[in-house]
C-alpha positions, -999 to +999 in steps of 0.1 A: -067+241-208-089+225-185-095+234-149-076+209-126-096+194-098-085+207-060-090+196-025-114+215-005-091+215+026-056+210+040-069+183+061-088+169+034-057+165+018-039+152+048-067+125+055-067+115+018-027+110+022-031+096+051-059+067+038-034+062+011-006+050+031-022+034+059-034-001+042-037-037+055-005-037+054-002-016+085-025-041+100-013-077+091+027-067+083+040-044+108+037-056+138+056-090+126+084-071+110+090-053+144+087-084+165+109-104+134+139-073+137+145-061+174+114-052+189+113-026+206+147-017+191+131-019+155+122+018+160+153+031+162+158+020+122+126+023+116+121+060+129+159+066+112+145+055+079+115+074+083+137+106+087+163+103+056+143+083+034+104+083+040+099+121+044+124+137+022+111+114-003+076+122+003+085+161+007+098+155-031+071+140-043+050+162-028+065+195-040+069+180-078+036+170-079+025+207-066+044+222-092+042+206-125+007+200-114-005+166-139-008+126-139+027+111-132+032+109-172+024+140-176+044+159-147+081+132-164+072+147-201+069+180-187+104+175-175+119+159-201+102+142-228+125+108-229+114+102-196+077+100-199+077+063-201+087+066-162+052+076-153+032+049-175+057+024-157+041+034-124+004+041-136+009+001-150+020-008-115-007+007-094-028-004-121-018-043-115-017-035-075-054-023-076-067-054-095-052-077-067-054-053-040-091-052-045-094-092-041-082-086-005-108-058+006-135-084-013-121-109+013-128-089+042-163-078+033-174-119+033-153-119+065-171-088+078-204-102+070-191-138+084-186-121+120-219-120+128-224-154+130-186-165+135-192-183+102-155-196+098-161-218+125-134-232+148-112-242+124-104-213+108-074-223+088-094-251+074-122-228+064-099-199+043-084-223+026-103-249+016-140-242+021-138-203+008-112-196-016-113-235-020-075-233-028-066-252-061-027-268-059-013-249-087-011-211-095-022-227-129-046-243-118-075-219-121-108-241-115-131-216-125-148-188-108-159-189-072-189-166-072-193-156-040-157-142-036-166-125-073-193-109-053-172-092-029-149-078-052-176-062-076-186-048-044-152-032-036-156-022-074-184-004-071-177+018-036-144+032-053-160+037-089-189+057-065-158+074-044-139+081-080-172+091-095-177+117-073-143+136-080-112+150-062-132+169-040-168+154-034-158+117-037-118+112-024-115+139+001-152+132+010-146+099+017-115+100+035-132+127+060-158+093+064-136+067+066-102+080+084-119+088+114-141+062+115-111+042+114-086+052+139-120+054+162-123+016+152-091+006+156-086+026+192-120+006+203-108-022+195-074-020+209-089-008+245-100-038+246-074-061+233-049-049+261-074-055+290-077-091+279-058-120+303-025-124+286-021-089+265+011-076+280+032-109+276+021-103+241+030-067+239+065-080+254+071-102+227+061-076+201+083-047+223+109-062+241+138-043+227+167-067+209+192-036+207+221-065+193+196-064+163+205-031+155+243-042+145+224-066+117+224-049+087+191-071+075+170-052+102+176-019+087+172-027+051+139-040+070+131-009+087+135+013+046+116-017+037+087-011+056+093+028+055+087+025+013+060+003+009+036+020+039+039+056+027+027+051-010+056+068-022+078+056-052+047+046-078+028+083-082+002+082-063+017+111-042+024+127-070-010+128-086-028+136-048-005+167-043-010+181-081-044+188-066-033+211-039-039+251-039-009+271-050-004+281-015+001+246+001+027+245+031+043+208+015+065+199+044+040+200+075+017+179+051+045+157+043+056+154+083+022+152+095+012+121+071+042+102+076+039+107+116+006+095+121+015+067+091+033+054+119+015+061+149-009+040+134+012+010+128+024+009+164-013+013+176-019-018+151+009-035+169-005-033+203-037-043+191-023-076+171-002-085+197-024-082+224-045-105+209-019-132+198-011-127+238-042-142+249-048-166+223-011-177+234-023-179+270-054-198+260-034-225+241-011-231+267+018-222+243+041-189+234+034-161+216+063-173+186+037-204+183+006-184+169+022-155+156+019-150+119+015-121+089-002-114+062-036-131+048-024-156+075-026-134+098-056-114+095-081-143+081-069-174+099-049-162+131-074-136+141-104-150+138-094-181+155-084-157+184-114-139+179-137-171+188-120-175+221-130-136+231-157-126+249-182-108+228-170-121+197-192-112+171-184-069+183-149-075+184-147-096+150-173-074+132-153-042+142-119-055+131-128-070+090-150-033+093-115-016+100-098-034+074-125-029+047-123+006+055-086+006+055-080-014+020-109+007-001-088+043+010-054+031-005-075+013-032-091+045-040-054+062-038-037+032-062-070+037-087-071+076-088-037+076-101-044+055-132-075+077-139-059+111-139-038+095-164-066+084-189-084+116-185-052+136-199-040+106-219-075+101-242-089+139-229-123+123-215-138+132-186-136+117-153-171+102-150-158+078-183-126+074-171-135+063-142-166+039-160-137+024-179-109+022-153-132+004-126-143-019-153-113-028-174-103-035-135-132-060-127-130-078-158-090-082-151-091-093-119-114-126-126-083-145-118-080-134-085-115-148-079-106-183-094-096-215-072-057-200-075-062-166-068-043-164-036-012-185-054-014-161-082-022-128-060+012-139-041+037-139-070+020-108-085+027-095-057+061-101-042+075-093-084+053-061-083+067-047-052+104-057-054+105-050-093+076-023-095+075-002-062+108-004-055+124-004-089+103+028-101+113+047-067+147+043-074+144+052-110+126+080-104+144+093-072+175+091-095+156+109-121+143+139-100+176+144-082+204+138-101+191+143-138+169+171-127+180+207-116+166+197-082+169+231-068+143+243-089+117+218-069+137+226-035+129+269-042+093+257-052+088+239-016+106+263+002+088+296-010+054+277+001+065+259+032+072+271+070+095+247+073+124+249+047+144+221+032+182+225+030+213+205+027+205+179+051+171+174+026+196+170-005+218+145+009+192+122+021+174+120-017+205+126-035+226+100-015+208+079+009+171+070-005+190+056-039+216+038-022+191+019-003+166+013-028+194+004-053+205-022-028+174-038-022+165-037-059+194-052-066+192-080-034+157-087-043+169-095-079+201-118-073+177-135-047+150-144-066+172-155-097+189-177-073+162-193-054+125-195-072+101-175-052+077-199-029+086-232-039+066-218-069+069-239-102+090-217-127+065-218-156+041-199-131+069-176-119+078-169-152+041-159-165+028-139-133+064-126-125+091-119-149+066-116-180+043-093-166+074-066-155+089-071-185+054-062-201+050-033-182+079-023-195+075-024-229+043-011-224+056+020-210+079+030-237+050+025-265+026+046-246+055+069-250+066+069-283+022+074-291+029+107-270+059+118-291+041+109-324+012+126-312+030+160-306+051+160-342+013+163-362 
């Protein structure tokens, strides 16, 4: 049996968990969803959630991964041998996630190298849309390949198949020791700034001002687990794969407190920053912050550097922020990819250096639509059926797995024998009743919503072939991988 890789350090560990969950999503959708649901009275759900769902969840992931010690597939077999398919349905998630995640870092490297000279000009809606990714009509619509944003995503390729290359040790917690600090020291820069501008704090007031009637709407809490789920990389194994690499003495709830906790110190911090920002560039138009305030690719590629051309020193301040988000997207990137890898290595028994060759290029070579006139339109509906029936879906299937198929205890004496804190009944309520009753509810939402009302305005033929199809391939996919496994161990 071959000798499995380990971190060199607890807080290389921590870092690497901590690049995993802390993504552009932290940046471009957090601040939005707490000035959408309350405020300032968005953290009571939010840091309620975080409590009974996040970190138990994370503190189970954690201590199964440290025990069974293997790729997701591996650790489910282990378990039971029906339920293997569970893990290839989550290394085929992270494995579509990374080929569309990766378009988005390629997008801020051109936007990184476009700060110097402020090349998206004044218009900067205008620009994204029509002079870079030169947006086609229809998600079908492909219109061949646009080179330049080709470019930048065979560079994003290459810095995680160097980071992968390099191992658990040498590459991941190497990198994450590089580019976590670097990072927060970014982000904080960048932020002291932000609030000193003319205008910050009546953006931090829209972004803050606490709504507390919002906590009696149930929508805002289901947004709070929302947000809790898909920021802390838990529910699609990459957790699982990152703490099968940890020492047999590994204290699993600290590590599981301490990532989720500055998870979210960070998103706040990227909420004062974003607002700030929108504050001023609110001030400067002569209009309110609800006028220019915005998420997602809108957000970080149109709103922000608009507001960034208004600034004084523009080129530090815009160079700084695509840096942070470059440097942000390649450490989950990294996360999503090493999970897929650890797979192929056991899966095939190759090493990691052709694993990795194979994974970053099989990745490349799949994510040529995402560099074609359409690729945001298709990148969109990937995404929205890959979280709501991938992320979410797999969490609850495998929290239901692990608690209630599982002799649970048998994790919860693993984590507490190795762990100063200890995990008791308040721990086995929140996994065994709370964490699937909420992701079982927004599964199920998410599904009776987008079977009543198609997705975007898209067309159905392109929600049918970039949304329902590819889940339902994954799918199938997952139970032949499977069924290889069990013919495999009858010869």
């Amino acid at each position: 049996m071959k000798k499995r890789e380990q971190w060199g350090t607890r807080t290389g560990f921590i870092l690497a968990a901590i690049g995993s969950a802390i993504g552009l999503g932290n940046i471009w959708r957090f601040p939005y969803v707490a000035y959408e649901n309350g405020g300032g009275a968005f953290f009571i759900p939010y840091l309620f959630a975080m409590l009974t769902a996040g970190i138990p969840f994370m503190i189970l992931e954690f201590g199964t991964g440290h025990k069974m010690r293997g790729s997701a597939p591996q650790i489910f077999a282990r378990l039971s041998s029906k339920w293997e398919w569970l893990g290839w349905w989550q290394i085929l998630v992270s494995f579509i996630i990374s080929i569309y995640y990766v378009a988005i870092v390629g997008w801020s490297i051109s936007y990184f190298f476009l700060a110097f000279n402020l090349g998206w000009g004044q218009d900067t809606g205008d620009f994204f849309f029509k002079s870079y990714l030169q947006l086609s009509d229809s998600p079908l619509e492909f219109g061949g390949i646009r080179w330049p944003i080709f470019a930048s995503i065979a560079g994003a390729w290459g810095i995680c198949w160097f980071v992968l290359f390099k191992g658990v040790k040498k590459g991941i917690e190497a990198a994450s020791k590089f580019f976590m600090p670097l990072l927060f020291i970014m982000i904080l820069i960048i932020t002291i700034r932000a609030v000193t501008l003319e205008g910050s704090l009546e953006g931090l007031n829209w972004m803050f001002k606490p709504d507390f009637g919002a906590l009696l709407n149930f929508k805002v809490w289901m947004a709070a687990y929302g947000q809790i789920f898909f920021s802390l990389s838990i529910g699609f194994a990459i957790m699982l794969t990152y703490s099968s690499y940890l020492p047999k003495e590994s204290d699993i709830t600290n590590n599981a407190f301490i990532t989720a906790f500055v998870n979210c110190g960070f998103s706040i911090l990227c909420g004062v920053l974003v607002f700030s920002v929108l504050g001023n560039m609110a001030l400067n138009q002569g209009v309110g912050v609800d006028k220019v305030v915005s998420s997602g690719v809108g957000l970080a590629f149109v709103t922000i550097p608009r507001a960034i051309n208004s600034l004084p020193g523009p080129v530090l301040f815009g160079t700084l922020f695509f840096l942070a988000l470059i440097f942000a997207g390649l450490s989950s990137m990294v996360s999503i990819c090493e999970v897929s890898v650890a797979s192929l290595m056991e899966k095939f028994d190759i090493n990691r250096k052709k694993a990795v060759t194979i994974y970053c290029l099989v990745g490349l070579a799949s994510g040529v639509i995402f560099a074609t006139h359409s690729g945001l339109l298709v990148l969109d509906i990937v995404d929205r059926f890959i979280n709501n029936f991938g992320v979410l879906a797999t969490g609850l299937v495998e929290i239901i797995f692990l608690t209630w198929v599982c002799r649970l205890e048998v994790i919860q004496d693993h984590i507490n024998k190795i762990s100063d804190f200890r995990v008791g009944a308040w721990w086995v309520f929140c996994i065994k009743i709370i964490t699937p009753a909420v992701l079982g509810y927004m599964s199920i939402a998410n599904l009776v919503g987008d079977i009543k009302t198609p997705y975007g305005g898209y067309p159905m033929k392109s929600l049918l072939f970039f949304g329902w199809f590819l889940v339902i391939i994954i799918l199938v996919l997952s139970f032949i991988f499977q069924a290889d496994s069990l013919k495999k161990a009858r010869k």
